[in-house]
C-alpha positions as CSV (number, residue, x, y, z in Angstrom):
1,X,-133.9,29.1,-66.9
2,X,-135.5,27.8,-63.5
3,X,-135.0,23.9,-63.6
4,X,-137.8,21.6,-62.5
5,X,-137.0,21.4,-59.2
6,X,-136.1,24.4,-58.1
7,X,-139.0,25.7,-59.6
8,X,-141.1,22.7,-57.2
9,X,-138.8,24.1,-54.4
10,X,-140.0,27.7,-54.7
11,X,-143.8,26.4,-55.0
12,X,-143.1,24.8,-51.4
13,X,-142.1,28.0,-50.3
14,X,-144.9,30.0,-51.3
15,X,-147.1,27.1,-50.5
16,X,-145.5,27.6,-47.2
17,X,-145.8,31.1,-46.7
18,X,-149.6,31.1,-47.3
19,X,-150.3,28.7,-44.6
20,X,-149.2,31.8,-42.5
21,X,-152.5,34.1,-41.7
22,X,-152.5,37.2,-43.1
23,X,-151.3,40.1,-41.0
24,X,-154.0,41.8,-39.5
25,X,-157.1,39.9,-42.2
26,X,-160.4,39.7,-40.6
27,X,-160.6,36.1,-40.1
28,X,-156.9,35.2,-40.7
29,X,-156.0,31.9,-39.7
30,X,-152.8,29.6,-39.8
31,X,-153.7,26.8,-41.3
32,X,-150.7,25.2,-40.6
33,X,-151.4,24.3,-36.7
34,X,-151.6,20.1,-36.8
35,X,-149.7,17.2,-37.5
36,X,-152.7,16.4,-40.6
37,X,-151.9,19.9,-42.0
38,X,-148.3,19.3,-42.1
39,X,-148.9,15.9,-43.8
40,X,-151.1,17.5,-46.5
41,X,-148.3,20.1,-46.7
42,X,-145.7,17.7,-47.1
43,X,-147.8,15.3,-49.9
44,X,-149.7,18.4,-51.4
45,X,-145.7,19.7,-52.7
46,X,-144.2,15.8,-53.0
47,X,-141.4,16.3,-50.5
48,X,-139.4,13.1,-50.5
49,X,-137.4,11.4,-47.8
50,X,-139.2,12.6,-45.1
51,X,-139.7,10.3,-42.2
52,X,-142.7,9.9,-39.6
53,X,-143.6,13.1,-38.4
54,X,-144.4,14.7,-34.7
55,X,-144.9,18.0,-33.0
56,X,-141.2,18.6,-33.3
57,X,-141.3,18.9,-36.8
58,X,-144.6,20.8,-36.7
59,X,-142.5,23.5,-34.8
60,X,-139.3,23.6,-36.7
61,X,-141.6,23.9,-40.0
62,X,-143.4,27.3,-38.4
63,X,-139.7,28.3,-37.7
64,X,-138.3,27.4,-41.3
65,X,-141.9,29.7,-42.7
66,X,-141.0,32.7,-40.7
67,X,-137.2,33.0,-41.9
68,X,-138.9,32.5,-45.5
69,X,-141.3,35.5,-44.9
70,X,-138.4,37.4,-43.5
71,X,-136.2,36.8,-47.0
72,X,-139.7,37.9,-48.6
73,X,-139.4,40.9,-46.5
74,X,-136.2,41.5,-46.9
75,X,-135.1,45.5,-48.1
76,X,-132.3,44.7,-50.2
77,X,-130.4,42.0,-52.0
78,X,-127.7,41.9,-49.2
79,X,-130.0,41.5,-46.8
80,X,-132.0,38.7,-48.6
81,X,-128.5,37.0,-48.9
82,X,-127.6,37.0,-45.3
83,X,-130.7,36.2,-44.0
84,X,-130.7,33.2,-46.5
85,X,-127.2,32.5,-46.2
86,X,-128.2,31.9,-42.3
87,X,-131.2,29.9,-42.9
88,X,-128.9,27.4,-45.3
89,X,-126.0,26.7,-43.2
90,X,-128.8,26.4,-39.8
91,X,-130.4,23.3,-42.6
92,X,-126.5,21.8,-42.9
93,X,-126.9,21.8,-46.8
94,X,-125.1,18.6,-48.2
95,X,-125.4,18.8,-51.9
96,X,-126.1,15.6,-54.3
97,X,-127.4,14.6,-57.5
98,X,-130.7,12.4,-57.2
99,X,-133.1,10.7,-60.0
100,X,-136.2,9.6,-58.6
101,X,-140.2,9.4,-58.6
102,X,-139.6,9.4,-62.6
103,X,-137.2,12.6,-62.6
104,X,-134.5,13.3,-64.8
105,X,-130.6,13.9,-62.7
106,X,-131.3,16.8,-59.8
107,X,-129.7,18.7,-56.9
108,X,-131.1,18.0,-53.5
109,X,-129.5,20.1,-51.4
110,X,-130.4,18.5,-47.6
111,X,-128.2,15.8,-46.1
112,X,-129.5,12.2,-46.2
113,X,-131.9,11.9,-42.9
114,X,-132.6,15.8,-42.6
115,X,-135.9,16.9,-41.0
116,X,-138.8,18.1,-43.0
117,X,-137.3,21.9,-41.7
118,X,-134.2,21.4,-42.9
119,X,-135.4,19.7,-46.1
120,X,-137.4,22.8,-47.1
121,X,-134.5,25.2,-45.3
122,X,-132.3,23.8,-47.9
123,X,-133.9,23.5,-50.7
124,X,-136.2,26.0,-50.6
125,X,-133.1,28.0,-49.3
126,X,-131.4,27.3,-52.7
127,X,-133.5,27.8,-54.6
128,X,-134.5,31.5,-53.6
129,X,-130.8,31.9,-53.6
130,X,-130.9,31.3,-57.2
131,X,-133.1,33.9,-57.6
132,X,-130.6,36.8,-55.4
133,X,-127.8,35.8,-57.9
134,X,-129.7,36.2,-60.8
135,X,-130.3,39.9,-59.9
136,X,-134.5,38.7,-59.9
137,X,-135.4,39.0,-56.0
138,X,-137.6,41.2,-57.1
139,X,-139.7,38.2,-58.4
140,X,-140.9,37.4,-54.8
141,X,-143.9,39.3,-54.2
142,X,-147.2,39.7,-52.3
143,X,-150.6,39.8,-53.8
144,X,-151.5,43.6,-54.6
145,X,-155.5,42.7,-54.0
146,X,-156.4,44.8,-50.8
147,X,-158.0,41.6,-49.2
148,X,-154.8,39.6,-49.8
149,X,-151.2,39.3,-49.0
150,X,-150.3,35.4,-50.1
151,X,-146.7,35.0,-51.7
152,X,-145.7,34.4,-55.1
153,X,-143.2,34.1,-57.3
154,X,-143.7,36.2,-60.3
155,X,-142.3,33.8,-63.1
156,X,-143.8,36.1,-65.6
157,X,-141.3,36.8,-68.7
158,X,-142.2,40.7,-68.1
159,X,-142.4,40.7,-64.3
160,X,-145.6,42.0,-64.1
161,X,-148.0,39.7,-62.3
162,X,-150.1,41.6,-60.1
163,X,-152.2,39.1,-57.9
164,X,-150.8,35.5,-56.1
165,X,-153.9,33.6,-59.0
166,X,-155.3,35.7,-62.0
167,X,-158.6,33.4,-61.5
168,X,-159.3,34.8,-58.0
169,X,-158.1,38.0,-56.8
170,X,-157.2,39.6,-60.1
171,X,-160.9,38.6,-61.9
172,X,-162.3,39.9,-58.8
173,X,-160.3,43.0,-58.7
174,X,-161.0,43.8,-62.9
175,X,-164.7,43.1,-62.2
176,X,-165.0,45.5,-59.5
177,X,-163.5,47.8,-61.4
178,X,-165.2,47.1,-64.5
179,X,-169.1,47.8,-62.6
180,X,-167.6,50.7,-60.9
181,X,-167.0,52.3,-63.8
182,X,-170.5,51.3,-65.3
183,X,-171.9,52.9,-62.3
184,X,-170.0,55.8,-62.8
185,X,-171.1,56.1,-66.4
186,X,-174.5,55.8,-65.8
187,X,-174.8,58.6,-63.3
């Protein structure tokens, strides 16, 4: 049900969010802090029309993360919706259908010339809007490992992904597990 590109809009976001350090981590960093970080940001999720960026954008980017973490954070739906409903119209959403880089028809949702912020504001906006309507907020989640609390999106048909990648913190989580229970039943 999630088209391509909201689906690429809500991997910006949570791409986003986890440039963010983490709370109180040991050793939590932002690795979002430089105009070379926001250029791998910006090619690493193929954000189009974006211009030449500077320290501006830098800023307004760290802005657009923290209203994105605060619709993660968010208590309820109505809540979610007005904090998103705020971060949209601050973007100045323009809606129009686009077909390019080798896509099929799409909704872009920032006005011709918008910022990198407002770009992923709108978007990225939208596309958790999307979500709210379809009674699913409860998709946007934060990794249950103890060492960990990067965003995802569970896309799951069930709902019931655990950790931000299976690979890392959840096979590091079931191996634990798994030799503290062989401990356990060797004693």
């Amino acid at each position: 049900m999630i088209t391509h590109d909201t689906r690429c809009a809500l991997d910006a976001v949570v791409d986003l969010l986890n440039t963010a350090p983490e709370g109180d981590a040991p050793g939590a960093t932002d690795s979002l802090t430089d105009l070379a970080a926001l250029q791998a940001f910006v090619t690493r999720n193929a954000i189009s029309d974006v211009g030449t960026l500077g320290d501006r954008d830098l800023a307004s980017v760290r802005a657009v993360r923290t209203r994105f973490a605060d619709v993660f954070a968010a208590p309820d739906d109505r809540t979610a919706a007005e904090r998103l409903n705020d971060l949209v119209a601050a973007a100045g959403t323009t809606p129009r259908l686009t077909d390019h880089d080798g896509y099929d028809w799409h909704v872009h949702y920032f006005a011709p010339g918008a910022s990198v912020a407002e770009h992923l504001a709108a978007d990225g906006g939208m596309a958790l809007a999307f979500l709210v309507v379809a009674g699913e907020r409860e998709r946007l989640r934060h990794c249950e490992a103890p060492d960990c609390r990067f965003a995802f999106v569970d896309l799951s048909r069930n709902r019931s992904r655990r950790y931000c990648d299976s690979r890392t913190c959840g096979n590091r989580l079931h191996v634990a597990a798994y030799r503290a229970r062989r401990r356990e039943a060797t004693r």
